[in-house]
Structure formats: structure tokens, C-alpha cells
C-alpha positions as CSV (number, residue, x, y, z in Angstrom):
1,X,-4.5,-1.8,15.9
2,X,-1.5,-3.6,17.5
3,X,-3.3,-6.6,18.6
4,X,-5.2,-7.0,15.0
5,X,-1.7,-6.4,13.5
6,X,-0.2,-8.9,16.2
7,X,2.7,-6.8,16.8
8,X,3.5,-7.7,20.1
9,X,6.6,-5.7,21.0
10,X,5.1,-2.2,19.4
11,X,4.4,0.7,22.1
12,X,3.6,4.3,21.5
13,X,8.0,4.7,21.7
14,X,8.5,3.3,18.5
15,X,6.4,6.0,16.7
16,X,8.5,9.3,16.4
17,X,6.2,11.2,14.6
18,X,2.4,11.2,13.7
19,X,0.6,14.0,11.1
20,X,-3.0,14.3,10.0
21,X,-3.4,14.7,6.4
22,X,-6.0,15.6,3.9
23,X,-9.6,16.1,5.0
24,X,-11.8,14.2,7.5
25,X,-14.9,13.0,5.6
26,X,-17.7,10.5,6.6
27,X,-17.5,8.0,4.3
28,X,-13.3,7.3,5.2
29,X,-12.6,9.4,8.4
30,X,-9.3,11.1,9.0
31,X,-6.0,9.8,7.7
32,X,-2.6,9.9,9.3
33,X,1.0,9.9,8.4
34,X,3.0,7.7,11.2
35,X,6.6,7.9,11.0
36,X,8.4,4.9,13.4
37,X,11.8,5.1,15.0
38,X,13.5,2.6,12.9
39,X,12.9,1.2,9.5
40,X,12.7,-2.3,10.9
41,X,9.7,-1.5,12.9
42,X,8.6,0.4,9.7
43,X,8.9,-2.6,7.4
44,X,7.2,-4.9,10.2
45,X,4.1,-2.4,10.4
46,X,3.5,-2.7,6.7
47,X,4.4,-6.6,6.1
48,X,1.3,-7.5,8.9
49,X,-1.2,-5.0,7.0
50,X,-3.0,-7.7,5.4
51,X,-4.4,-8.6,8.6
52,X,-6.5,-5.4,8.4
53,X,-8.9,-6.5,5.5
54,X,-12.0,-6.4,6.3
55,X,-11.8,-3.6,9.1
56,X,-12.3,-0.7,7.9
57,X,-8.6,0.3,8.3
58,X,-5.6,0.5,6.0
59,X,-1.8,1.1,6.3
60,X,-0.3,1.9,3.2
61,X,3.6,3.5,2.4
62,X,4.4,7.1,1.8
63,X,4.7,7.6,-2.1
64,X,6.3,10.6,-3.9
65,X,3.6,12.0,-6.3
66,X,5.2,10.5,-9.0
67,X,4.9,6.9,-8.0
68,X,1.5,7.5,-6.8
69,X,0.5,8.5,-10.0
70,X,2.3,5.7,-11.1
71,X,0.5,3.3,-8.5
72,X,-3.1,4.6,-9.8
73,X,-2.8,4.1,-13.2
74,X,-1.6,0.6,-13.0
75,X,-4.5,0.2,-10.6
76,X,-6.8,1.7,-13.2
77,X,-5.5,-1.1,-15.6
78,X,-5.7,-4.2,-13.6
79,X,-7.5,-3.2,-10.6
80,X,-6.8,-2.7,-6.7
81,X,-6.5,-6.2,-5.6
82,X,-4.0,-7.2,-7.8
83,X,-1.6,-3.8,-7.4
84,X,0.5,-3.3,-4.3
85,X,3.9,-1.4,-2.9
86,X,6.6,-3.3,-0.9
87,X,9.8,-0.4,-0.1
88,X,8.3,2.3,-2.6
89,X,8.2,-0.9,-5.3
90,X,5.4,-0.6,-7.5
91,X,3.5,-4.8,-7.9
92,X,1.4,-6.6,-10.5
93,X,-0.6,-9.6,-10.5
94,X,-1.6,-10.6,-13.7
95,X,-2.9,-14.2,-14.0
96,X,0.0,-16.0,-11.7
97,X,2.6,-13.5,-12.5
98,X,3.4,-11.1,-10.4
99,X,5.7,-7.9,-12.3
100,X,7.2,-4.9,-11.2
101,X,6.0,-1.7,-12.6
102,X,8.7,1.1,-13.1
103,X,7.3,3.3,-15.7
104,X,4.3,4.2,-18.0
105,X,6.0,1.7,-20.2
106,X,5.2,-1.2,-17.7
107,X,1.6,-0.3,-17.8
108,X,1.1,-0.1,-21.5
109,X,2.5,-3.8,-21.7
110,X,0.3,-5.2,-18.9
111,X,-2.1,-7.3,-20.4
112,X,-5.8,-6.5,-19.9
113,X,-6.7,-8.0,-17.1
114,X,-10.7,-8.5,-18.7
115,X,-8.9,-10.9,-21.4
116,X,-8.1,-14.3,-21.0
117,X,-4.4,-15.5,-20.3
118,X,-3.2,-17.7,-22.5
């Protein structure tokens, strides 16, 4: 993972802490819980995600329940590829904008992403 994320400087010392969480399946494997030793490194780890498409792998933040639930709904409204998280931040694309979600509110004014922008 550290040379598709071209990280140079990480080494197993950065990570302080690592968990295993939910169930193992076939279809996704395991899925783990890394904690780093600074928030830098943290922030770093999840800015060079991107570079993981396509490889079966996936780094994503640590949400309370709330804003997971939060997350999923606005991915049920406009889809995964256009819904991310950057520092617990909940983001839209719709069209060429790009909003910040906060609250069921936020959702409910999204347009529908099926209909065309005008």
C-alpha cells in the first residue's frame, strides 16, 4: 500500500494503533481501523487515497454514526462517485458544484442528480 499511495517517508512507526472491524466476507475481505501517530501523517494517508481506484482497496475516515448515516443518504441521492469526506466534512458534486452537506436539510435540496442542470 505505501508504494501505490507514494508515501515515501511512512514506516510501520507512524501507525500507533490497528483494529479489525466487522466481519470478514469473500466478496470484501477484512476491514481495519488504523490509527497514525500524528494527524499530519493521518491527513496525508487519506489525501493520496485516490490513488487506490481500481485496486481493490479503499481508505476511508472514521465517522460517528450520525454522519455516516448522513454520508449514506446523500450517497443514496446522488450516488457514490460524486459524495466524499475531507476531516469528518460531508461533499457533493452536483453538475460542477461541489456543496457541503450538514444535515438532512442539505439532502432534501440537492437536486436529482437523474435531471438535467440547468
Amino acid at each position: 500500500m505505501k508504494k501505490k499511495l507514494e508515501i515515501s517517508d511512512l514506516s510501520i512507526a507512524d501507525i500507533s494503533d490497528v483494529r479489525k472491524i466487522g466481519n470478514e466476507t469473500k466478496e470484501r475481505g477484512a476491514s481495519f481501523e488504523v490509527s497514525f501517530r500524528t494527524v499530519l501523517l493521518a491527513k496525508t494517508v487519506l489525501g493520496e487515497r485516490k490513488k487506490l481506484k481500481g485496486t481493490g482497496l479503499f481508505i476511508s475516515e472514521s465517522l460517528t454514526k450520525a454522519r455516516l448515516d448522513l454520508l449514506n443518504a446523500t450517497k443514496d441521492k446522488v450516488g457514490n462517485r460524486n459524495v466524499w469526506t475531507v476531516d469528518g466534512k460531508i461533499m457533493a458534486k452536483i453538475g460542477s458544484t461541489t456543496k457541503r452537506i450538514t444535515n438532512v436539510d442539505d439532502i432534501i435540496a440537492l437536486p436529482d442528480p437523474s435531471q438535467p442542470v440547468m
